[in-house]
SEFIZA-3560 file (N, C-alpha, C; in Angstrom, 3 decimals):
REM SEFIZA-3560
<numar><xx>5.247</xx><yy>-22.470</yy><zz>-5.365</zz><atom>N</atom></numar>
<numar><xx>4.460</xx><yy>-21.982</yy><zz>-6.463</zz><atom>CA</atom></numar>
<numar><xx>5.094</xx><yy>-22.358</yy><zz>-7.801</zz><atom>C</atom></numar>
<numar><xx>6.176</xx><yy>-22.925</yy><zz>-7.466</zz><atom>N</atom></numar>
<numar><xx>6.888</xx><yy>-23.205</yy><zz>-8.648</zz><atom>CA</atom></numar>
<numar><xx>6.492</xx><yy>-24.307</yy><zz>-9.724</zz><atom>C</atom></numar>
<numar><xx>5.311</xx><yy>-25.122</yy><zz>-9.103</zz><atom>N</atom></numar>
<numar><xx>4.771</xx><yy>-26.299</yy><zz>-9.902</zz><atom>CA</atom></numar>
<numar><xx>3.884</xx><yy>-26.362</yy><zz>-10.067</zz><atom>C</atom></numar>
<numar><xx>3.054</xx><yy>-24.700</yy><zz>-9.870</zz><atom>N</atom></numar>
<numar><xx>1.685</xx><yy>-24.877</yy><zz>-9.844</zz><atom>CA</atom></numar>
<numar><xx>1.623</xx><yy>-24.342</yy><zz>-11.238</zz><atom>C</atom></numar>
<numar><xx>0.393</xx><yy>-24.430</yy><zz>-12.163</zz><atom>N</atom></numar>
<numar><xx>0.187</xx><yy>-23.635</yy><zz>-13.329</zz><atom>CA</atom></numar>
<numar><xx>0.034</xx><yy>-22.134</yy><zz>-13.247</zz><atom>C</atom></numar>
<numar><xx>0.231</xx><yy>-21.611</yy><zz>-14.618</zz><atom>N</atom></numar>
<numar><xx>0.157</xx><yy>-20.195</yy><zz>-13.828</zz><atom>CA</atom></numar>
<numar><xx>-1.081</xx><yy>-19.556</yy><zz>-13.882</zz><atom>C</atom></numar>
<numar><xx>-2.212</xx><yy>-19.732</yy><zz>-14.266</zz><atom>N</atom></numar>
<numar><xx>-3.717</xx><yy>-19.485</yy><zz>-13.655</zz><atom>CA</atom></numar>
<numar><xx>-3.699</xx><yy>-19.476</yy><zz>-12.175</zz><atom>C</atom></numar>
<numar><xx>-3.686</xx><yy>-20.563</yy><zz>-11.784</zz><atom>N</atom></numar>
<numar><xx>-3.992</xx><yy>-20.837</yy><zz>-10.324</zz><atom>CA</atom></numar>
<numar><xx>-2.625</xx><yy>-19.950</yy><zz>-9.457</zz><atom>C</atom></numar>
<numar><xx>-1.558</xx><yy>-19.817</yy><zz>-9.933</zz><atom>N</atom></numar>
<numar><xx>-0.621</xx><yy>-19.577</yy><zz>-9.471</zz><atom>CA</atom></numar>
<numar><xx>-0.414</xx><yy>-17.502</yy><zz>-9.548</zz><atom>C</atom></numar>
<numar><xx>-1.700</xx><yy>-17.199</yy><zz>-11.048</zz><atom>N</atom></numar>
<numar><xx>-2.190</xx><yy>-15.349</yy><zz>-10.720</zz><atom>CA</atom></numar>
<numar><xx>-2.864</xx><yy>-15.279</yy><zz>-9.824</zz><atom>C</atom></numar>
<numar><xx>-4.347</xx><yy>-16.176</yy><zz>-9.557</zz><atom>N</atom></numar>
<numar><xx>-5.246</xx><yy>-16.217</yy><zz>-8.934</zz><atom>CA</atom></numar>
<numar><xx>-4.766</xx><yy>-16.098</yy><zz>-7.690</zz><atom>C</atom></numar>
<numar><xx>-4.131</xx><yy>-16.736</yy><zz>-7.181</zz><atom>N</atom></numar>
<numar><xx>-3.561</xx><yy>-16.944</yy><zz>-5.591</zz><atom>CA</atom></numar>
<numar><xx>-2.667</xx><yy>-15.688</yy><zz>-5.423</zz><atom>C</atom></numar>
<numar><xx>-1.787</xx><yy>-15.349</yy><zz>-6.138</zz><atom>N</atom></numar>
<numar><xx>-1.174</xx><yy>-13.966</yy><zz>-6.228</zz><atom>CA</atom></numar>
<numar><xx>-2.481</xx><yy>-12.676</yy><zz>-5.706</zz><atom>C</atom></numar>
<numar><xx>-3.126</xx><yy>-12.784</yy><zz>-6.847</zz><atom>N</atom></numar>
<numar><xx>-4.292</xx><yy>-11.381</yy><zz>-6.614</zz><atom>CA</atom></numar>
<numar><xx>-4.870</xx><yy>-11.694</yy><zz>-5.277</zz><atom>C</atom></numar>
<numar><xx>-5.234</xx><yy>-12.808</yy><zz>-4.859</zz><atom>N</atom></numar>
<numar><xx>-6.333</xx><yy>-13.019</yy><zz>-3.794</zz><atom>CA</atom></numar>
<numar><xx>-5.115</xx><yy>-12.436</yy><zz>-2.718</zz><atom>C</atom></numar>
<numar><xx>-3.327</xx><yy>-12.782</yy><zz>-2.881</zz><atom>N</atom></numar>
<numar><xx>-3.197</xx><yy>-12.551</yy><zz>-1.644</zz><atom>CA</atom></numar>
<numar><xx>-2.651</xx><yy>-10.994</yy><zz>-1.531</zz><atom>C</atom></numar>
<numar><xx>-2.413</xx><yy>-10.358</yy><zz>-3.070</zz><atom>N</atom></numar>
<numar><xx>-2.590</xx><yy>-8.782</yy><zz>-2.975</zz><atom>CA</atom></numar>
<numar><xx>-3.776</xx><yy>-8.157</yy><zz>-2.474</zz><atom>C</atom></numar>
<numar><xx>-4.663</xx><yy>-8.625</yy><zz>-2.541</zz><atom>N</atom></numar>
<numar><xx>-5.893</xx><yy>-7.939</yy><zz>-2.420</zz><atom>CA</atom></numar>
<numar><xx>-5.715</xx><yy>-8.185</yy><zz>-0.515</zz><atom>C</atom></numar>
<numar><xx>-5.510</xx><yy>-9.237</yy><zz>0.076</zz><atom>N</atom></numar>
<numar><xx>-5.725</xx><yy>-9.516</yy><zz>1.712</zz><atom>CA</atom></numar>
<numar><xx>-4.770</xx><yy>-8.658</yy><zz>2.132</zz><atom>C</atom></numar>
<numar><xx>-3.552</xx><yy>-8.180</yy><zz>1.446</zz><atom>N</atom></numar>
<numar><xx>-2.837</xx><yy>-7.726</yy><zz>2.272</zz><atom>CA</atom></numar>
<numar><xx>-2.763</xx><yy>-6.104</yy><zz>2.047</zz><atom>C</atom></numar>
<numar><xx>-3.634</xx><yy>-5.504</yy><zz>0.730</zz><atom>N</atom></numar>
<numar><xx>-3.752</xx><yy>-3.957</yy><zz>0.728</zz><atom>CA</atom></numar>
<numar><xx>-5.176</xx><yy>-3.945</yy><zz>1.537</zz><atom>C</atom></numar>
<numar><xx>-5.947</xx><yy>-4.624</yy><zz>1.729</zz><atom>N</atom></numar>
<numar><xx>-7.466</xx><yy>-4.867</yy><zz>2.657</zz><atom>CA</atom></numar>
<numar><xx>-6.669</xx><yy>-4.690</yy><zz>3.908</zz><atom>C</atom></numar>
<numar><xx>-5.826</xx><yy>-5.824</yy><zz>4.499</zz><atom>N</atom></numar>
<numar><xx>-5.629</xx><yy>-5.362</yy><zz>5.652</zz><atom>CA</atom></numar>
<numar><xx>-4.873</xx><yy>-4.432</yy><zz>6.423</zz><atom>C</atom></numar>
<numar><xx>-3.918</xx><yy>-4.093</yy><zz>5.707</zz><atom>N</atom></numar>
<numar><xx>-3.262</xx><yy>-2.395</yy><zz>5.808</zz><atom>CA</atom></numar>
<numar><xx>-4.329</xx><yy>-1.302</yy><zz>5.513</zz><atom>C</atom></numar>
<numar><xx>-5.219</xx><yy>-1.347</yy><zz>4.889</zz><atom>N</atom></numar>
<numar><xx>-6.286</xx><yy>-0.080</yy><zz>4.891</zz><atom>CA</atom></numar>
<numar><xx>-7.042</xx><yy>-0.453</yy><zz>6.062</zz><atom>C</atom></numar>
<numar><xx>-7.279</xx><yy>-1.259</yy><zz>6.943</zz><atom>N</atom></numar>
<numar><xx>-8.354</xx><yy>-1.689</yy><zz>8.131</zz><atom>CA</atom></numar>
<numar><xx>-7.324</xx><yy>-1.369</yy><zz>8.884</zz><atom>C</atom></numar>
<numar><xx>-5.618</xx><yy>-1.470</yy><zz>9.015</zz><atom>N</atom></numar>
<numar><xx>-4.991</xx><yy>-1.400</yy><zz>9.991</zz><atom>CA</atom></numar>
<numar><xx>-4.732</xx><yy>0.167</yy><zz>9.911</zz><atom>C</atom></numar>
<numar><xx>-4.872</xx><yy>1.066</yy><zz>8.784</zz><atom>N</atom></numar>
<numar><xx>-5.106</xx><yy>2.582</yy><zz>9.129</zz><atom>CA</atom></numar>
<numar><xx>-6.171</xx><yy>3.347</yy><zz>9.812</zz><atom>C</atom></numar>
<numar><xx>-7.241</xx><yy>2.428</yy><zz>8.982</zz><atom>N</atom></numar>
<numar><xx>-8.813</xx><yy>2.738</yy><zz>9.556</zz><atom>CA</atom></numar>
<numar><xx>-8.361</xx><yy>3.214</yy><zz>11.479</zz><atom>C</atom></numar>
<numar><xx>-8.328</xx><yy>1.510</yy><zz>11.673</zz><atom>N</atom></numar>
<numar><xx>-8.114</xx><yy>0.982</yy><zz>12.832</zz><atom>CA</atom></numar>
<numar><xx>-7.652</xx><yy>2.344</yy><zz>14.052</zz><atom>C</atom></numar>
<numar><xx>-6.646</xx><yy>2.519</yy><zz>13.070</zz><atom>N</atom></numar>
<numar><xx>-5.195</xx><yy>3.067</yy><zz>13.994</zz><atom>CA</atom></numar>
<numar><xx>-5.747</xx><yy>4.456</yy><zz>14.194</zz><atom>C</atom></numar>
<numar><xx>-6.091</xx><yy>5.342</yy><zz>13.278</zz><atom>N</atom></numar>
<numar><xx>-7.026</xx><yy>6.241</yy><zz>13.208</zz><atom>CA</atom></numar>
<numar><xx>-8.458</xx><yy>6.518</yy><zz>13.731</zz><atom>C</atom></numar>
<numar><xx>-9.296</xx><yy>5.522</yy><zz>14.030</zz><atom>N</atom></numar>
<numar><xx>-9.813</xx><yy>5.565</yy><zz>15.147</zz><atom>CA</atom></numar>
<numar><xx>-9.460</xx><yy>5.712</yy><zz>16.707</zz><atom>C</atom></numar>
<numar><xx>-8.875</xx><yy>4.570</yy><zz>16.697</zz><atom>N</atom></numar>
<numar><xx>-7.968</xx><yy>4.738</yy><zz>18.171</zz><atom>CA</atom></numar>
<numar><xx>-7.266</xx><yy>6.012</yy><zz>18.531</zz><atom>C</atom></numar>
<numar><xx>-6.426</xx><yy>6.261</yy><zz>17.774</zz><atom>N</atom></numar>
<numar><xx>-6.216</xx><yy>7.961</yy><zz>18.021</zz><atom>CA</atom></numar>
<numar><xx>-7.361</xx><yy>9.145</yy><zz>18.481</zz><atom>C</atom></numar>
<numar><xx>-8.485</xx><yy>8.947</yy><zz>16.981</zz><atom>N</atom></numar>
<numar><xx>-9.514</xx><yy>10.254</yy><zz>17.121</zz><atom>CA</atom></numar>
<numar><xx>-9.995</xx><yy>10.017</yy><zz>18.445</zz><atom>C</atom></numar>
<numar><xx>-10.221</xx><yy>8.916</yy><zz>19.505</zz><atom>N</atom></numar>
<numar><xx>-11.155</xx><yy>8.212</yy><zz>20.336</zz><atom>CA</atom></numar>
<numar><xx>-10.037</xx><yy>8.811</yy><zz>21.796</zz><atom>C</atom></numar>
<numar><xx>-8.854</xx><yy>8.864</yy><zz>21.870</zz><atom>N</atom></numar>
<numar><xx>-7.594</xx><yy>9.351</yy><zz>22.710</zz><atom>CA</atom></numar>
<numar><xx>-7.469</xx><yy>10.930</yy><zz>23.100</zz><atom>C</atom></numar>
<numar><xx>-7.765</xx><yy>11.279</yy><zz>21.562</zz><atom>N</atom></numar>
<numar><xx>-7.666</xx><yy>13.290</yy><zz>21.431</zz><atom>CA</atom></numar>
<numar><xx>-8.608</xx><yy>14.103</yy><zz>20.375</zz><atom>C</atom></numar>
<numar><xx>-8.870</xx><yy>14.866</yy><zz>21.111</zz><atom>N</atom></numar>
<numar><xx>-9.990</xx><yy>15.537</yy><zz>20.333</zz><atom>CA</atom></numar>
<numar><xx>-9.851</xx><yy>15.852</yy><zz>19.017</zz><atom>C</atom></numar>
<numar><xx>-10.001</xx><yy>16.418</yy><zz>17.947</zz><atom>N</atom></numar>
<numar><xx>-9.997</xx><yy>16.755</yy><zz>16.653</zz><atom>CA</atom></numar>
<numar><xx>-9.422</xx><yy>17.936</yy><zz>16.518</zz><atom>C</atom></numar>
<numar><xx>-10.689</xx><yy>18.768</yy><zz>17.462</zz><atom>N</atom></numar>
<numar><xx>-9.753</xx><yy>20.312</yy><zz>17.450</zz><atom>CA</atom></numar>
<numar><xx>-8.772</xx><yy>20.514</yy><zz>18.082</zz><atom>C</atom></numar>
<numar><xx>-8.277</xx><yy>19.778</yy><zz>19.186</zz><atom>N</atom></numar>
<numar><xx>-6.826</xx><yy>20.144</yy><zz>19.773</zz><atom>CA</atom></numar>
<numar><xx>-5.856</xx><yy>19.332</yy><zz>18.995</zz><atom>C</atom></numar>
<numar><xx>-6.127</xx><yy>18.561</yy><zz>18.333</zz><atom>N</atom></numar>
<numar><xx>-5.555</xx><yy>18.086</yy><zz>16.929</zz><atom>CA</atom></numar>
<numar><xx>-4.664</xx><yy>19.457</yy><zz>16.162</zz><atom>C</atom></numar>
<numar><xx>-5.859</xx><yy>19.953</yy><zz>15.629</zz><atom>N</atom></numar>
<numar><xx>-6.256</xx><yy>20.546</yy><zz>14.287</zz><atom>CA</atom></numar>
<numar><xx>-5.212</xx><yy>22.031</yy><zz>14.842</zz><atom>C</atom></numar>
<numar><xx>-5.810</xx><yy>22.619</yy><zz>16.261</zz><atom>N</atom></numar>
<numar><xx>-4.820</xx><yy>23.477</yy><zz>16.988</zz><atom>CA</atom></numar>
<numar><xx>-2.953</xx><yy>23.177</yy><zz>17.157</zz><atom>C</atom></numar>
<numar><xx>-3.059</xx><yy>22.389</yy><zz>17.332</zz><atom>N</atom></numar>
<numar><xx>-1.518</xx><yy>22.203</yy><zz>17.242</zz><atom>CA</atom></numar>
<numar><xx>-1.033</xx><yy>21.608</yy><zz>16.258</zz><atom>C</atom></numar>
<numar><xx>-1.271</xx><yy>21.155</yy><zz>14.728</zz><atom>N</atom></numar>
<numar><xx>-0.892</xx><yy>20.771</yy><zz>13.678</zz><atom>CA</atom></numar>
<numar><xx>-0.942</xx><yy>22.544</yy><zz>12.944</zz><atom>C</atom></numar>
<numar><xx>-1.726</xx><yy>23.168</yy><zz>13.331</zz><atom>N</atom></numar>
<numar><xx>-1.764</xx><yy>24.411</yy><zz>12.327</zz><atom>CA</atom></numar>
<numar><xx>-1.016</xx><yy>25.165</yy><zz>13.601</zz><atom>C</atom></numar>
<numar><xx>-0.151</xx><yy>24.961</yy><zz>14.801</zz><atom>N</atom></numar>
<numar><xx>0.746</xx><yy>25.907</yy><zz>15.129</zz><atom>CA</atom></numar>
<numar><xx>2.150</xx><yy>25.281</yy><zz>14.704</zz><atom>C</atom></numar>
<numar><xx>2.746</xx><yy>24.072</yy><zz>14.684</zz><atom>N</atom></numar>
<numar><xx>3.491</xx><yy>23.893</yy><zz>14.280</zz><atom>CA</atom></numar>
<numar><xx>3.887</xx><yy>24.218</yy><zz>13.050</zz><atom>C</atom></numar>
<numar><xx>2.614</xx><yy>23.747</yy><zz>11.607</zz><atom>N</atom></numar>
<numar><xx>3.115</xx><yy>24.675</yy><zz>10.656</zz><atom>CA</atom></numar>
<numar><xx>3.116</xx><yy>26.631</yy><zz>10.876</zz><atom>C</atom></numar>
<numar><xx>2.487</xx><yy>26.902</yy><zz>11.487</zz><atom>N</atom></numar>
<numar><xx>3.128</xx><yy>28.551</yy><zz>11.904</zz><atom>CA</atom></numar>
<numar><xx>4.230</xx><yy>28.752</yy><zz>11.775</zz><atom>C</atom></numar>
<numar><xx>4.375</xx><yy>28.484</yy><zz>13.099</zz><atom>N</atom></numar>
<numar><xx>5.965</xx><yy>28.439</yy><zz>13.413</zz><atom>CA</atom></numar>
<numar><xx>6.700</xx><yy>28.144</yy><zz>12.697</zz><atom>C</atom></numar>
<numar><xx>6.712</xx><yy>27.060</yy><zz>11.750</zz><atom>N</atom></numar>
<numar><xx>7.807</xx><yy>26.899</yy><zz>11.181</zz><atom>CA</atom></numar>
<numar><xx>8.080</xx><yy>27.889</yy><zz>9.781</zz><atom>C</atom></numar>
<numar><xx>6.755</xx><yy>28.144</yy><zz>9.338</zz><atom>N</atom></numar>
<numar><xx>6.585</xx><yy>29.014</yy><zz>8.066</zz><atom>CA</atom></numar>
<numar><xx>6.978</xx><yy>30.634</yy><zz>8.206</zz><atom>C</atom></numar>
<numar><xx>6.838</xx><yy>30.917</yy><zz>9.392</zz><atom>N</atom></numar>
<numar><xx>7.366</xx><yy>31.761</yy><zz>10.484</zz><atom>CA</atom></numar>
<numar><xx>8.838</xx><yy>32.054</yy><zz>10.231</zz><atom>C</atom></numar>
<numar><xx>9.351</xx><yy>30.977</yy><zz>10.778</zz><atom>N</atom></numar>
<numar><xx>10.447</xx><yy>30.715</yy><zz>11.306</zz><atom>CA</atom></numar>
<numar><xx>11.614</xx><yy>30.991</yy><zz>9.670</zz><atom>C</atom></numar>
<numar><xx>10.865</xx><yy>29.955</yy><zz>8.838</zz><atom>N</atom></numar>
<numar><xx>11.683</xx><yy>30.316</yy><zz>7.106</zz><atom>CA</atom></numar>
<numar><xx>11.748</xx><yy>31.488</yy><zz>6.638</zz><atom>C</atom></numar>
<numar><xx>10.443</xx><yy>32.078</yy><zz>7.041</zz><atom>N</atom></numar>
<numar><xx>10.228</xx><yy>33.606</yy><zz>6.384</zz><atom>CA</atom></numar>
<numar><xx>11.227</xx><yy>34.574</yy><zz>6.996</zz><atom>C</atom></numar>
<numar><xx>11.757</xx><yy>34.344</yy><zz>8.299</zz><atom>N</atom></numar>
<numar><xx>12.616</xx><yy>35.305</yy><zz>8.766</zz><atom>CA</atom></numar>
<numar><xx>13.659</xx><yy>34.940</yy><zz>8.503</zz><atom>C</atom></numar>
<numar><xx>14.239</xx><yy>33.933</yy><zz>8.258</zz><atom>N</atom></numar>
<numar><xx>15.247</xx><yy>33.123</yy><zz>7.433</zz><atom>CA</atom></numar>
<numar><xx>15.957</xx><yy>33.737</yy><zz>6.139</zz><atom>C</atom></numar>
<numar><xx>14.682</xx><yy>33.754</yy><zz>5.171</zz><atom>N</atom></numar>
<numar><xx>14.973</xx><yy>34.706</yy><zz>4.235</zz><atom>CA</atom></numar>
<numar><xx>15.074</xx><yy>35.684</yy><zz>4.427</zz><atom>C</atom></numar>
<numar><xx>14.637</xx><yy>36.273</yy><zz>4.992</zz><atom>N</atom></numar>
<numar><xx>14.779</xx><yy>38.134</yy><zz>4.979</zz><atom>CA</atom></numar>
<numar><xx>16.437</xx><yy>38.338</yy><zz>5.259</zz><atom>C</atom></numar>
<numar><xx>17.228</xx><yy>37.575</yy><zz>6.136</zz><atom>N</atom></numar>
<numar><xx>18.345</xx><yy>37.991</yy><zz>6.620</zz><atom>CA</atom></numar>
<numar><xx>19.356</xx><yy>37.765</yy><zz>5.517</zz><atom>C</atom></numar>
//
């Protein structure tokens, strides 16, 4: 890139920022499908809100002592 002008040399920059935040958002999409499609939502949603319990739980008795 070192001999190219620097028009052509932003242009090619942006085009290849843009392919590579495009394809990390398709590779979350992606990945996030595949998951929801593996495990249900609510047994999701059930054990993400017991772990924070527990742990909020767990601090609160923390402090008291």
């Amino acid at each position: 890139m070192g001999n190219v002008e620097k028009h052509p040399a932003g242009v090619a920059t942006v085009v290849h920022n843009f392919a590579q935040q495009t394809g990390a958002a398709m590779g979350v999409a992606i990945f996030g499908m595949v998951i929801a499609a593996l495990q249900s939502f609510e047994a999701d949603v059930h054990a993400v809100l017991g772990h924070v319990g527990f742990a909020i739980h767990g601090k609160c008795q923390r402090n008291q002592r």
